[in-house]
C-alpha positions, 0 to 999 in steps of 0.5 A: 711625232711633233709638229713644228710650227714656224712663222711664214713671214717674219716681217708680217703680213697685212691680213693673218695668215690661216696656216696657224689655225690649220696647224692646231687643228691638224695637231688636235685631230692627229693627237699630236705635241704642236711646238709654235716658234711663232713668238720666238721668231716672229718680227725678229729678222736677227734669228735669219740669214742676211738677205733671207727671210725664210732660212734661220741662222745659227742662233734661230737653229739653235733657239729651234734645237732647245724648243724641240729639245724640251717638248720631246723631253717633256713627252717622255718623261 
């Protein structure tokens, strides 16, 4: 398994979000490949659909893709 890490607010947010942390945590107990997207995507509204800050469009899918790609090759190399 790999956990996939994606920013939950591309824009921002005043005081840092806790969700991180947690994600790394739960990867180290469950001994498991943590793939963070957050520097890919973070303050880059042009990997998501117009008008929506949650949902990534066919260049931030496909920045995804390769990220997963590579991690999982990696792991069963």
């Amino acid at each position: 398994p790999v956990l996939l890490s994606l920013p939950d607010n591309f824009q921002g947010a005043t005081r840092e979000s806790p969700i991180p942390k947690i994600k790394g945590e739960v990867a180290d107990e469950l001994k498991v490949t943590l793939v963070d997207m957050s520097p890919e995507f973070l303050h880059r509204k042009e990997f998501y659909l117009d008008a929506d800050p949650v949902h990534f469009n066919v260049p931030g899918n496909e920045i995804i893709a390769r990220k997963l790609f590579e991690s999982i090759s990696a792991l069963i190399q």
